[in-house]
C-alpha positions as a Markdown table, in Angstrom:
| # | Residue | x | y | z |
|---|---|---|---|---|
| 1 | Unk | 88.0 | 0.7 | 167.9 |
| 2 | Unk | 87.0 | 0.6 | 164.1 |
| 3 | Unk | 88.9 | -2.9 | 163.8 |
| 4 | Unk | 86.4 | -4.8 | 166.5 |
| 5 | Unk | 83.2 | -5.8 | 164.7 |
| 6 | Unk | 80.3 | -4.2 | 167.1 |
| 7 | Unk | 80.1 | -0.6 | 167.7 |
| 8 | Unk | 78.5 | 0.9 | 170.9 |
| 9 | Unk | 75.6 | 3.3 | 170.2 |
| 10 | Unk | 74.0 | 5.1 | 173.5 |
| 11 | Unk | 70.7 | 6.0 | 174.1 |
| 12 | Unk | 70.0 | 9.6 | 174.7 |
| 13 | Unk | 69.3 | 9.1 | 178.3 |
| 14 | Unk | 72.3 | 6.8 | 178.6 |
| 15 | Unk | 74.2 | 9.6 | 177.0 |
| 16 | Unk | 73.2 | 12.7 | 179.1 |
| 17 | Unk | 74.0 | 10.7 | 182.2 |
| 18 | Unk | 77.9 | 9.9 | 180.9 |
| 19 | Unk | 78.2 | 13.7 | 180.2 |
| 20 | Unk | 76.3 | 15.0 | 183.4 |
| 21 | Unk | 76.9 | 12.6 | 185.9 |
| 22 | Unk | 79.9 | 10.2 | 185.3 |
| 23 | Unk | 83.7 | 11.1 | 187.2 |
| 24 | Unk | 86.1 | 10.1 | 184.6 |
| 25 | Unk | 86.9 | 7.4 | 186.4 |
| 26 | Unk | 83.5 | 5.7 | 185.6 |
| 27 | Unk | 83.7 | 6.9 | 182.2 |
| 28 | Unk | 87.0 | 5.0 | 181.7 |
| 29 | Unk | 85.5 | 1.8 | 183.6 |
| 30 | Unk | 82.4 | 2.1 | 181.4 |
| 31 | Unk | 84.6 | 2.9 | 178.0 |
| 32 | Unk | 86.8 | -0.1 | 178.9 |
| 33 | Unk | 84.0 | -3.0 | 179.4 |
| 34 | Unk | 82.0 | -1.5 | 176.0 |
| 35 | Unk | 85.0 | -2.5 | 174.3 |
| 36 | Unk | 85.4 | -5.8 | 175.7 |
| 37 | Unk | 81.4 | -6.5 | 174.8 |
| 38 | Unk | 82.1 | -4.6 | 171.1 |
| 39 | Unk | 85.0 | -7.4 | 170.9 |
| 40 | Unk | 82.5 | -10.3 | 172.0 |
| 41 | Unk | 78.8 | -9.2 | 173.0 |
| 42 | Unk | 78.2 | -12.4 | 174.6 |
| 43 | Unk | 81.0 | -12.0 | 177.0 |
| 44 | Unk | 78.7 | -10.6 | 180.0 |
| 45 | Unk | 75.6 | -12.4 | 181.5 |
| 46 | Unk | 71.9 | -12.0 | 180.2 |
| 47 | Unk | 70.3 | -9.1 | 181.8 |
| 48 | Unk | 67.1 | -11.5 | 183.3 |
| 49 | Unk | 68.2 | -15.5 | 183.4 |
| 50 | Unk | 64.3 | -16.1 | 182.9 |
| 51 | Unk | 63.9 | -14.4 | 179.6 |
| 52 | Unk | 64.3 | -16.8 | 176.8 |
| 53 | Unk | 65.6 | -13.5 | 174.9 |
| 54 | Unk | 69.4 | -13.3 | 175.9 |
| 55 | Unk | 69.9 | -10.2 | 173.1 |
| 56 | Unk | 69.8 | -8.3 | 176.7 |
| 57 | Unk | 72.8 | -8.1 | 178.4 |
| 58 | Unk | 74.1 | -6.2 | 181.7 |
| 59 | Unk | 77.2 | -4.8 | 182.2 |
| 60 | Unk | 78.1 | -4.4 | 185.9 |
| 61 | Unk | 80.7 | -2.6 | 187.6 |
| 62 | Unk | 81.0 | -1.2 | 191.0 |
| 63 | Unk | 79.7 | 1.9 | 190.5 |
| 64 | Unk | 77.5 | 1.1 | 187.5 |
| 65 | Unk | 74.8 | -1.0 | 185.6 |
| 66 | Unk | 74.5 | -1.0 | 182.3 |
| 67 | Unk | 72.1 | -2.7 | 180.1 |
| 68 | Unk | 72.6 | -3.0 | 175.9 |
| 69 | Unk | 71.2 | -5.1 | 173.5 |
| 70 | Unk | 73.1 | -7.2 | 170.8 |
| 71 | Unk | 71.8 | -5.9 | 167.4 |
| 72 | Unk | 74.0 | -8.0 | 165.1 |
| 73 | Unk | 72.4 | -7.7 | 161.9 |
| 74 | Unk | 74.0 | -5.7 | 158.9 |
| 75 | Unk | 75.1 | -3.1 | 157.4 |
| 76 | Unk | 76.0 | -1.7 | 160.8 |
| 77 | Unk | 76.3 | -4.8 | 163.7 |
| 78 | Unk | 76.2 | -3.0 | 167.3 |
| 79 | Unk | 75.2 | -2.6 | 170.7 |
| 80 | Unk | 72.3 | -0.3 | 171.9 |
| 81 | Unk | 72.9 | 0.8 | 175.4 |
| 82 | Unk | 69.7 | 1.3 | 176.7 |
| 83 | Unk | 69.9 | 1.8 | 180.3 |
| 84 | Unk | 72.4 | 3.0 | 183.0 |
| 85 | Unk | 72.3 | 2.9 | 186.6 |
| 86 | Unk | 74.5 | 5.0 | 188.4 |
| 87 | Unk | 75.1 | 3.0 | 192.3 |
């Protein structure tokens, strides 16, 4: 993971629901499309088509919504996952 250019940061909320809540099942599903966005952050759809502000993506998979926003200026370029939804 240190070779792709983003790195995924979680918010503390975001955090306590992957160690409280998540099977490991999700947690793979969850680790496996942060690493697709950490190797291109544009690769999932805006998180509101009416916002002119498409920095706020959403990650959806069947059991789970997540929300991050693209923070790609240096020293350290990453995503901010700021919201989970657990379905």
């Amino acid at each position: 993971m240190s070779a792709l250019p983003f790195r995924a940061r979680l918010s503390g909320e975001v955090a306590g629901l992957v160690r409280g809540t998540l099977s490991v099942q999700q947690c793979k599903e969850l680790q496996g499309a942060l690493e697709q966005a950490m190797g291109d952050p544009w690769s999932w759809p805006p998180s509101d088509c009416e916002d002119l502000d498409d920095s706020v993506r959403q990650i959806v998979l069947p059991d789970l919504i997540a929300h991050y926003v693209v923070l790609p200026d240096p020293p350290v370029p990453h995503l901010w996952v700021i919201a989970l939804t657990v379905l």
